[in-house]
N, C-alpha and C positions, 0 to 999 in steps of 0.2 A: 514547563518546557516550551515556550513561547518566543526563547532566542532563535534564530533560523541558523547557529550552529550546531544545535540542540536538537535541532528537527532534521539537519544534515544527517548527523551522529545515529541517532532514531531508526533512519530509513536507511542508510548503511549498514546499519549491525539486525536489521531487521531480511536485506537481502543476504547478509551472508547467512543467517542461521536457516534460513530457506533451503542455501545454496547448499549450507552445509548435510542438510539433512535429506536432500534429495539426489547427491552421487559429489560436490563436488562444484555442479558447473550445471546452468542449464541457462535458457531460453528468455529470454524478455518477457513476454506471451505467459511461459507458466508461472515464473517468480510474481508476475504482476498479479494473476488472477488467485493463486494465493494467499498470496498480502491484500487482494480484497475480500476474499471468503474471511479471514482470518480478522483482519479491520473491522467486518458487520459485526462477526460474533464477539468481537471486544465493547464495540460500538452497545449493540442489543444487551450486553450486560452490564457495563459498565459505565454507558452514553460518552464513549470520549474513543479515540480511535487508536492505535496503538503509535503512531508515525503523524500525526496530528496533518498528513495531507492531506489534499486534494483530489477526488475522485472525477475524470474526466470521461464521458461517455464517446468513446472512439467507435470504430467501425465493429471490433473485433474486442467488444466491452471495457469493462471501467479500466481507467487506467491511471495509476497514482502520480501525479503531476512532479512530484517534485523526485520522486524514484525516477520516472522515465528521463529528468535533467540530468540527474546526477550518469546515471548509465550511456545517454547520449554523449556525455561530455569525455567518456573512452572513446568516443565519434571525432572528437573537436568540434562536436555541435553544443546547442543549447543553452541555456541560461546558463550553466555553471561551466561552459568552453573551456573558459582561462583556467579550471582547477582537473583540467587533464590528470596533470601529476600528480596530485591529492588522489585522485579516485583509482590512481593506476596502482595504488600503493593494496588496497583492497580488493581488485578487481581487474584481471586481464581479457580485452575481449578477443573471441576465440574468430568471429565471422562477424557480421553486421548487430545480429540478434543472438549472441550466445555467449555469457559469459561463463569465467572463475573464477572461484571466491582465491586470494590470495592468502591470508591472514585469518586466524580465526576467529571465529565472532567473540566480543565483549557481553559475555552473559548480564553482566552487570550494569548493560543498556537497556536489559529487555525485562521487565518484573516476572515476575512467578506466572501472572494472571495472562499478560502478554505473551511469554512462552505454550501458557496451555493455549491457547487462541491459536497460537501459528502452527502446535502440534496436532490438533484439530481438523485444522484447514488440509495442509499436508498428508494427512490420513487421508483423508476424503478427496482430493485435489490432485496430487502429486502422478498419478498415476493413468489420469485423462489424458488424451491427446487433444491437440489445437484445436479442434472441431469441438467436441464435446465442453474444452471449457470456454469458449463461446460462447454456447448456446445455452448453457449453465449460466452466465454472467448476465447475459441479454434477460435479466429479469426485471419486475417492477420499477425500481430504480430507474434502472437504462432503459427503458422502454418509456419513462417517464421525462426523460432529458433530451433536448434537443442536439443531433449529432455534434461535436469537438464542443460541448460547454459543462461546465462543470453538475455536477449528478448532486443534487440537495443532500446533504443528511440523515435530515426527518427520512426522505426517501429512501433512501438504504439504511436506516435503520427497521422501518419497515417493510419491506424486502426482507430485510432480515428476522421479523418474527417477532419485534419488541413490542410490550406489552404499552396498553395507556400510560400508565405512569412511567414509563421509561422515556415515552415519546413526548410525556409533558417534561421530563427533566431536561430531554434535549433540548426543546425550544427555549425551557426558560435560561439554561445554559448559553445557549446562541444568544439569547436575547441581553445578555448581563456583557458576553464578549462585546458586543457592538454597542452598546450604550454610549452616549455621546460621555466624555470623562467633564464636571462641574469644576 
């Protein structure tokens, strides 16, 4: 999954079944910190993320880089602007920070292991208020990253509770992605 329609698709159907399992429609704020709890613990078992994004440490914790584009772009803002209409097709926003799932999620974007991961998170997550997953999020990781720059990893996988040899599988993983190609 390394094409960026793919990783669209991903974090698409990764927000709806969020949306879908939490009433419907909810928050920017909670869909995001979800899909982070939900990401470590894919991440710590699995070493690879569910949405292969980006975790960016904002004011108000991690926040998945290319989720917060797509959801901005019900805005007219952000890297993906011009695919308004694309994302309107999934997604109508209610106020600035609150959307609807339109469509129902493609189970068949999300694996088994990925599903348990989000239902997980949700359990645990879903039912905090703005304050509490915050302060919940503001952990090693994000405390670890310099404000609006991307949050390592390694670092939130640790954060997340991954064992040595998960946390060498992730490096050498990273390390095979970046390798100059011969």
């Amino acid at each position: 999954m390394n094409k960026l329609e793919d990783r669209i698709s991903s974090s698409v159907h990764t927000i709806l079944y969020i949306l879908h399992k939490i009433g419907g429609k909810g928050d920017f704020h909670k869909v995001f910190k979800v899909m982070y709890f939900a990401d470590q613990k894919h991440l710590t078992r699995y070493g690879s993320f569910i949405t292969e994004d980006q975790y960016i440490a904002m004011k108000n914790g991690p926040v998945p880089s290319m989720a917060y584009d797509i959801l901005k772009a019900l805005r007219g803002q952000g890297m993906h602007s011009t695919d308004r209409e694309k994302f309107s097709h999934f997604f109508t926003l209610i106020d600035t920070y609150t959307i609807e799932a339109n469509v129902p999620v493609d189970l068949d974007e999300l694996s088994e292991a990925s599903r348990s991961c989000l239902e997980e998170s949700i359990n645990e997550n879903a039912g905090f208020d703005f304050q509490k997953l915050t302060d919940k999020s503001h952990d090693a990781a994000w405390n670890s990253t310099i404000s609006d720059c991307e949050i390592p990893i390694q670092e939130i996988a640790k954060a997340g509770g991954a064992n040595e040899a998960m946390l060498k599988y992730i490096q050498d993983t990273l390390h095979i992605q970046h390798a100059p190609l011969i």
